[in-house]
N, C-alpha and C positions, 0 to 999 in steps of 0.2 A: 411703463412709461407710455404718454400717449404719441402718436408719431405729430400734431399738431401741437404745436404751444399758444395757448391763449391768449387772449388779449384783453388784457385788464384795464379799466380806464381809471380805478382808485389805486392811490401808492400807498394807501397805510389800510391797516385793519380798521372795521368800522362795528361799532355796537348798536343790533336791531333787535328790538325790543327784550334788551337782556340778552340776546345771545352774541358772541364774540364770532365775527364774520372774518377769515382771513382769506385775502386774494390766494385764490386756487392756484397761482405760476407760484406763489411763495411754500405752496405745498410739496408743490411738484418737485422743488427745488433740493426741499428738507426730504425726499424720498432717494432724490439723484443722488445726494450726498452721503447717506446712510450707509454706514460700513456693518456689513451682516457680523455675527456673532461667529467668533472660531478659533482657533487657537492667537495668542498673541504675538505680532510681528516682532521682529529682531531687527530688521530693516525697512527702509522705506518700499521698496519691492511686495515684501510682504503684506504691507499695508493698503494695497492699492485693488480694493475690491471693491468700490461702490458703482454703483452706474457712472459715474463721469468716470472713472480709470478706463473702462470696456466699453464704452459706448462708440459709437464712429464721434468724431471728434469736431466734426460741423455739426452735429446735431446736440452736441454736450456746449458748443458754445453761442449757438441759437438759445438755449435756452438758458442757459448765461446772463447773454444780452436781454432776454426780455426780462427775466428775472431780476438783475438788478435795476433795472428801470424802476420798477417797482419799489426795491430797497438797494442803494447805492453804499449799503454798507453790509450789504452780503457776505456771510460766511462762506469762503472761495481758497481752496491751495493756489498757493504764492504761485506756481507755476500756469493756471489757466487765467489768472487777473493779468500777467506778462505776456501771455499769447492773443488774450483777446485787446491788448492792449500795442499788440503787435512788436513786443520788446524779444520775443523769444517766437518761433518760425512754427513752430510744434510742442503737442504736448510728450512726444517724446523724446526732442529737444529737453524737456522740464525733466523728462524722466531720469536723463544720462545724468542729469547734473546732478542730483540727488543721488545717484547708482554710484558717481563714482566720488562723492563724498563721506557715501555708508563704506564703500572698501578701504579708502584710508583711513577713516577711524575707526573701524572695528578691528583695525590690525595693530591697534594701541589700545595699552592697559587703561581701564580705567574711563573710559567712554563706553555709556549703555545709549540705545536706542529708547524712547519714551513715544510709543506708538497711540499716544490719544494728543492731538492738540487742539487748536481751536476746530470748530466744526469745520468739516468739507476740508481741512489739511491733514497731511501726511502721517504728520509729528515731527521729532525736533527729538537731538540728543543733549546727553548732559553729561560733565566731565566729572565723574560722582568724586577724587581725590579734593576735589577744589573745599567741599562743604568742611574738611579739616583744620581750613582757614577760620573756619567761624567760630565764636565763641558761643554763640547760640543756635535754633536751629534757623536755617534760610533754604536759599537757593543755589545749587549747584550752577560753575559754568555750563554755559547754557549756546547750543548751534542750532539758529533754525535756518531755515532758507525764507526770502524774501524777493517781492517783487519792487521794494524800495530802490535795489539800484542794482545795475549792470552786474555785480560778480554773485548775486543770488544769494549771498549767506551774513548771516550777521550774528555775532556774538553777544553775551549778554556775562558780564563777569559774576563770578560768584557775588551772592548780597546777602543781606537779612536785610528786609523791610520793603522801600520803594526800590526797584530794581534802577540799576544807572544808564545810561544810554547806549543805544546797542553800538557795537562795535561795526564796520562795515567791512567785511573783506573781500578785495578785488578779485574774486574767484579760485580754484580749489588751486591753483599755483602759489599764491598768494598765502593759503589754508597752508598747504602743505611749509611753505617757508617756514611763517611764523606760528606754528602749531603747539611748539612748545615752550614760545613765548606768552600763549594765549592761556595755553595749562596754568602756568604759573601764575597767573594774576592774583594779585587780594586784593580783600575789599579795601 
């Protein structure tokens, strides 16, 4: 990683004479986020090996901010799009919250960890009893974390097809309540 972040005056890829040119900060970005190869995670902890997890944390959101300039629809964990957006104080603020949403649910049957989610995030678990609900195959209940709203986590009920609207819960007190109201859902 270079210790200067660049300054790019075009925001989309440009094509010169045949060849596909992408803004060098959108590289820099896709290497920041790049989770090296290794045994697979079981919690979010374990997941957290790319340059923005270890990096000092003004330099990971330096280049953040220039980077999405660039593309304002950047692949980003929920928790550094709330800190640069000043909702959350720290990225280890992001960290506890995800820490202690993996201890309550790995202390209940039937919840795996799914350590690939969209790029540059954590991952997101699944409450695999749910998919017994379906008569076909789908989508298990589903917990990711979010930077949509104040309690970080949102649920997705078990589905086949267009998933339904995520659930919002008012943070892991909230989780912990209604936990096994949220297990039980069907489609």
């Amino acid at each position: 990683m270079n210790a200067e972040i660049p300054r790019q005056s075009s925001s989309s890829p440009q094509s010169r004479g045949g060849v596909h040119v992408e803004p060098l900060i959108g590289l820099e970005w896709s290497d920041a986020i790049e989770q090296p190869a290794g045994r697979p995670a079981t919690a979010p902890a374990d997941a957290r090996l790319s340059w923005l997890h270890r990096a000092p944390e003004a330099r990971v959101l330096a280049l953040y901010r220039a980077a999405s300039l660039a593309n304002p629809a950047l692949p980003s964990p929920w928790w550094l799009r709330a800190v640069a957006a000043g909702a959350l104080r720290s990225r280890r603020e992001g960290f506890a919250v995800e820490d202690r949403v993996a201890k309550l649910l790995a202390a209940r049957p039937g919840w795996v960890f799914v350590p690939w989610g969209i790029d540059g995030d954590t991952g997101y678990w699944e409450f695999m009893p749910s998919e017994r609900a379906l008569g076909v195959p789908g989508v298990p209940t589903t917990l990711a974390h979010t930077d949509r709203h104040g309690g970080w986590i949102d649920v997705v009920a078990v589905h086949a097809g267009t998933p339904p609207p995520p659930i919002a819960v008012a943070g892991l007190g909230d989780l912990r309540a209604n936990l096994a109201r949220l297990e039980s859902i069907r489609p």
